[in-house]
Backbone bond lengths (Angstrom), bond angles and torsions (degrees), N, CA, C in turn:
res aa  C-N    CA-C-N  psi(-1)  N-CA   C-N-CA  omega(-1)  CA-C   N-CA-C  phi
1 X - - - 1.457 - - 1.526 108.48 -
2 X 1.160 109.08 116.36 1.891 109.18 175.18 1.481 92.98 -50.49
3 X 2.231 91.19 177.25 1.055 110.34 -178.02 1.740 101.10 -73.54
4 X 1.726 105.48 -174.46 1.579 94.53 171.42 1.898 82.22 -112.98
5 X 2.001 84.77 157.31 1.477 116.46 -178.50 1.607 103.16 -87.72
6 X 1.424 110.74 153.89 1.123 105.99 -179.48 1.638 110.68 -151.79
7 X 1.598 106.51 121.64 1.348 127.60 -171.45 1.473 138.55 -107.57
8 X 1.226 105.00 128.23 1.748 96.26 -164.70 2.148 70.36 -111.30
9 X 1.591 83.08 138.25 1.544 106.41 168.79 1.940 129.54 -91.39
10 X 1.505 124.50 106.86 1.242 133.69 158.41 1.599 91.87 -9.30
11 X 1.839 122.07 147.75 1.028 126.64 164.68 1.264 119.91 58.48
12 X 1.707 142.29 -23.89 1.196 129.78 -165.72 1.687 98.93 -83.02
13 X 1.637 120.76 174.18 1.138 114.57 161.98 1.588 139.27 -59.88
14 X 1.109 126.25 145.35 1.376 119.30 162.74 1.155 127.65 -42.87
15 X 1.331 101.60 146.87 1.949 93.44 -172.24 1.633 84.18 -101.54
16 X 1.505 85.98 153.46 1.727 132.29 -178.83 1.405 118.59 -81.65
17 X 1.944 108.45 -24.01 1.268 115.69 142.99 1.208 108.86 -164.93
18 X 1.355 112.34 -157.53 1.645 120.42 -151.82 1.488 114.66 -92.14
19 X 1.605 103.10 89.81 1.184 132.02 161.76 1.496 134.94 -155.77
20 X 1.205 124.27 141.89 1.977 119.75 164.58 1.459 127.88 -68.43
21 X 1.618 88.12 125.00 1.341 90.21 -179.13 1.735 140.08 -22.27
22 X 1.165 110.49 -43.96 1.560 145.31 168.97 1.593 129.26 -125.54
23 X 1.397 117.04 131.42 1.181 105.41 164.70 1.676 106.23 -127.89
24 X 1.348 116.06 140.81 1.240 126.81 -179.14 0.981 129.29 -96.53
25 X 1.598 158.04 124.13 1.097 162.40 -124.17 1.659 124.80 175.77
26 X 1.593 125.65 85.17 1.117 123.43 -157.59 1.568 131.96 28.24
27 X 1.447 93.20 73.61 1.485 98.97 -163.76 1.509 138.04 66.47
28 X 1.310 103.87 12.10 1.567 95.40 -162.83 1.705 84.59 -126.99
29 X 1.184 130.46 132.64 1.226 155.14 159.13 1.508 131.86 -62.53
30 X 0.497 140.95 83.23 2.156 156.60 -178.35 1.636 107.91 -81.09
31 X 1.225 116.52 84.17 1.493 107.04 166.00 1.728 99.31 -101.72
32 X 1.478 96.29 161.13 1.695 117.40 -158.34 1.704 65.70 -83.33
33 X 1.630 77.58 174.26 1.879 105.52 167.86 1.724 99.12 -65.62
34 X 1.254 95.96 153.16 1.713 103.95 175.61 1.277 90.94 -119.23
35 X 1.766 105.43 149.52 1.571 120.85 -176.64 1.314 86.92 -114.44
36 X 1.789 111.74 175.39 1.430 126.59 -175.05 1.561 104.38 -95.70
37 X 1.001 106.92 45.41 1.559 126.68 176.65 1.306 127.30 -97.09
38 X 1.971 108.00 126.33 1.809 80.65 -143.91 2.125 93.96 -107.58
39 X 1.182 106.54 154.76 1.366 114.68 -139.22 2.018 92.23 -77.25
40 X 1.371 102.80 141.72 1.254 118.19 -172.36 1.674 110.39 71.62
41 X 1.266 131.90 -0.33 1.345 123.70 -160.82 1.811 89.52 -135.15
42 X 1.777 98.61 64.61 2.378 76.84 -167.67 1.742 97.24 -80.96
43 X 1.279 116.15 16.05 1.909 86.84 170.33 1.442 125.77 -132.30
44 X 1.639 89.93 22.83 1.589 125.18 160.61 1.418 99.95 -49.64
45 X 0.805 142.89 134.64 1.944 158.08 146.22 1.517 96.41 -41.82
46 X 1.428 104.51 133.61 1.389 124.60 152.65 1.713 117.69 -34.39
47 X 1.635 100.72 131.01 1.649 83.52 162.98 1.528 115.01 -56.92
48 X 1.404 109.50 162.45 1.191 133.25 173.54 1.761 113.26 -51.80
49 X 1.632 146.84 113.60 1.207 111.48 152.52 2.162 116.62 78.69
50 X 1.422 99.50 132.59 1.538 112.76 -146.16 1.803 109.74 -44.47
51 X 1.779 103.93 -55.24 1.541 105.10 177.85 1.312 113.39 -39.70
52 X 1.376 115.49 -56.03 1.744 125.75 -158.67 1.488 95.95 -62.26
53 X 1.245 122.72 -51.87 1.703 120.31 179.43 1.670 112.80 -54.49
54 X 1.464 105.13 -37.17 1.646 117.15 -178.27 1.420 104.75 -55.89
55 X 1.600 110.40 -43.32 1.572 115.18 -168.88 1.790 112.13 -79.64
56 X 1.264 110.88 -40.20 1.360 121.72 165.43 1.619 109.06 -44.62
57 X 1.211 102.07 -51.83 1.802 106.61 -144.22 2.071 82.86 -74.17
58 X 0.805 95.19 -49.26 1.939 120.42 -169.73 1.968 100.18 -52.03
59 X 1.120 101.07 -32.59 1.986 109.01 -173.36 1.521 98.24 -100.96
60 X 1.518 130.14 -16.43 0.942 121.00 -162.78 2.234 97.83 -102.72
61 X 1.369 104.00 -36.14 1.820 115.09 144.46 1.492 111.99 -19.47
62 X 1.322 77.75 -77.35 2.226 92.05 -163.33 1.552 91.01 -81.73
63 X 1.195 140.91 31.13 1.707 130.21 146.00 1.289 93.31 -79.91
64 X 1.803 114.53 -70.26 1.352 119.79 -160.22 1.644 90.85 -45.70
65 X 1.374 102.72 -81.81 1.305 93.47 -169.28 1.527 155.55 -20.60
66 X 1.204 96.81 -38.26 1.735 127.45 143.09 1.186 124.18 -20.91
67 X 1.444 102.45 -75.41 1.053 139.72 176.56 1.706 120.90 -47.50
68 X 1.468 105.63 -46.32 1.501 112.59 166.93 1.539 125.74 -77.03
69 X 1.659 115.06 -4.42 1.455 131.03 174.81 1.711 86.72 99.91
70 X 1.185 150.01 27.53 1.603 148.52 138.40 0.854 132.14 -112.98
71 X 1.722 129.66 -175.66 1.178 154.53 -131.54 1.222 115.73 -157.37
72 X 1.721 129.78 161.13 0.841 109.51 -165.96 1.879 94.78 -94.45
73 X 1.046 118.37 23.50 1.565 123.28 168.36 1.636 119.32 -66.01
74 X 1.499 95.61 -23.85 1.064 106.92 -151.82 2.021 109.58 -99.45
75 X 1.216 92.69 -4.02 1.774 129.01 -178.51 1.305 111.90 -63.61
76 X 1.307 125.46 89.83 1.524 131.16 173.79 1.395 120.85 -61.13
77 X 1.587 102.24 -45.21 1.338 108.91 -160.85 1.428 110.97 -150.30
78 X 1.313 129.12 132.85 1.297 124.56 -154.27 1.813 104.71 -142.02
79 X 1.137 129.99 119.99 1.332 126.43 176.39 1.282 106.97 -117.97
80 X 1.788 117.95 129.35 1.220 118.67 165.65 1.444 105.20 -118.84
81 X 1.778 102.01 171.78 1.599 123.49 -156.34 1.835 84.38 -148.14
82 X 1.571 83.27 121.65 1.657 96.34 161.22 1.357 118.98 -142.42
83 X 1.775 131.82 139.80 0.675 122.45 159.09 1.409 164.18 -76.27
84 X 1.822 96.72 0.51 1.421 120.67 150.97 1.334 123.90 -122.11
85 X 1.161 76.73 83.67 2.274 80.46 -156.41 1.458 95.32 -81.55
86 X 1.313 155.01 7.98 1.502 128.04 161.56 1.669 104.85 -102.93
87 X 1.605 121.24 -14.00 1.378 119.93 175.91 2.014 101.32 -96.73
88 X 0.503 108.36 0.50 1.937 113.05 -168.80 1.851 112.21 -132.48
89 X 1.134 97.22 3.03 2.016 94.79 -170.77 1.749 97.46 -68.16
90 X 1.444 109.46 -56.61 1.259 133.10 -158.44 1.502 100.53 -55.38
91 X 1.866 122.90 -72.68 0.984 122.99 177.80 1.620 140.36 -45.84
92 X 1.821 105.08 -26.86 1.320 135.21 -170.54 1.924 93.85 -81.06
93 X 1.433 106.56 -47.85 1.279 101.63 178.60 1.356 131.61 -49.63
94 X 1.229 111.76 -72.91 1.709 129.06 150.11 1.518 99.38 -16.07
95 X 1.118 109.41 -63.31 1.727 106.56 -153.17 1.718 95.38 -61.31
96 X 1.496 107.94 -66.30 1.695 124.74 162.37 1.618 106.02 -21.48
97 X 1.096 125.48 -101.35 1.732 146.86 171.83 2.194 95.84 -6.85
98 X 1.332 113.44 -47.30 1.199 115.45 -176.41 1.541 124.78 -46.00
99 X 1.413 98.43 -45.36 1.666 127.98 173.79 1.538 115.05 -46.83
100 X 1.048 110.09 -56.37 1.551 119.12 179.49 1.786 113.10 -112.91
101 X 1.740 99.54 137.37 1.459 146.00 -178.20 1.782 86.81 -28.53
102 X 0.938 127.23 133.45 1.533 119.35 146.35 1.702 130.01 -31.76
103 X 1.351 118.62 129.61 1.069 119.71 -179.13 1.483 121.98 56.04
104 X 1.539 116.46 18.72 1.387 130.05 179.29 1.742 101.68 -127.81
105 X 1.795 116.90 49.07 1.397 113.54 -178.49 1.265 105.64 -92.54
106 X 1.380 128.62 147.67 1.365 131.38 155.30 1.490 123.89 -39.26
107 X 1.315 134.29 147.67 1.507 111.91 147.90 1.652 101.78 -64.89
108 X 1.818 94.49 158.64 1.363 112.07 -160.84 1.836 101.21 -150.93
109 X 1.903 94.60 135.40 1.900 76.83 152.78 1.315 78.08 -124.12
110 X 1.873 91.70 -171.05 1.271 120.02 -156.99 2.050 102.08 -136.16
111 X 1.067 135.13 91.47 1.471 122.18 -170.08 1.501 102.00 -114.29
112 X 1.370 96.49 158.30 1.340 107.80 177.72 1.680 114.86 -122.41
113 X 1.579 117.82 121.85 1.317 105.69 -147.02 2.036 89.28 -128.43
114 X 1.221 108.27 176.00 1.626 114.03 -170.92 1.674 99.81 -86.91
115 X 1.386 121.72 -21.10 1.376 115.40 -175.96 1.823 110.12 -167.21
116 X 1.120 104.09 168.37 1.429 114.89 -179.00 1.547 107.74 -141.19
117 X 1.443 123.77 148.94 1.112 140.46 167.05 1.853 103.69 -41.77
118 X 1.640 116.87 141.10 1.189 122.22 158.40 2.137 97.93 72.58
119 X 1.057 108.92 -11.74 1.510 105.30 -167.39 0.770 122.89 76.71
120 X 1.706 119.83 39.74 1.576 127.73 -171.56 1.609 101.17 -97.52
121 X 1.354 85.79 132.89 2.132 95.94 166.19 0.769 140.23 -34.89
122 X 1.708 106.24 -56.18 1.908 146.63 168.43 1.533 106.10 -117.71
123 X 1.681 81.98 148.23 1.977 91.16 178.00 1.794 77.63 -146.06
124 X 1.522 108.61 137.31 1.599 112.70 179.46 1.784 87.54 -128.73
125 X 1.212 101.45 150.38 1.430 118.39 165.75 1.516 115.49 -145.95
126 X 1.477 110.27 135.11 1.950 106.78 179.71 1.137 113.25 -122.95
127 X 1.021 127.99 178.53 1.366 143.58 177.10 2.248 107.71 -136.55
128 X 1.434 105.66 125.72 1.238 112.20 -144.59 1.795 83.92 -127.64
129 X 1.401 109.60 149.21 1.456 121.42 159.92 1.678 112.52 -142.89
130 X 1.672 87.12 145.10 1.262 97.30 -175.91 1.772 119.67 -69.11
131 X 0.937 79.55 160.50 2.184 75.17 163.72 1.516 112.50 -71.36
């Protein structure tokens, strides 16, 4: 098995710390967690409130993704991290669930953690395969 490749993406946001956007590994795709950080602008303020971070964190995915020649079609597996996960699960979902085709969802967990980088709400991270 080669080594895995590893890609920082044109246009996506700056990372918050020391890692590449993606790492690649016999087809299988590794993007870091995405923050609600909006790309080229890192000391712009967080959107406001759980959806707006959902939509950030979710556009800032399909950059990287983009970026590697995919989609979020292409998204096996998806783990999110929130820090008010019994007041924010519900709204984050909806917002999340919007992104993808009906009945074409990733497996997914869902955690609830004491903090996030930057003071973000949501932090999403996936795991992607090629065709």
């Amino acid at each position: 098995m080669p080594l895995p490749s590893f890609h920082m993406i044109d246009g996506a946001p700056e990372p918050v710390a020391t890692f590449s956007h993606a790492a690649e590994a016999d087809g299988w795709v590794f993007l870091t967690g995405q923050m609600p950080t909006f790309p080229g602008e890192p000391e712009r303020p967080l959107p406001d409130g759980i959806e707006a971070q959902t939509r950030r964190v979710m556009d800032n995915l399909i950059i990287v993704l983009n970026g590697m020649g995919l989609g979020l079609e292409h998204a096996a597996q998806v783990r999110i991290y929130l820090t008010q996960f019994e007041r924010d699960y519900a709204a984050m979902n909806e917002t999340y669930q919007s992104y993808f085709e009906p009945g074409k969802l990733p497996a997914r967990t869902c955690i609830g953690v004491t903090a996030l980088a930057v003071g973000a709400l949501v932090e999403i991270d996936l795991v992607a395969k090629r065709p």
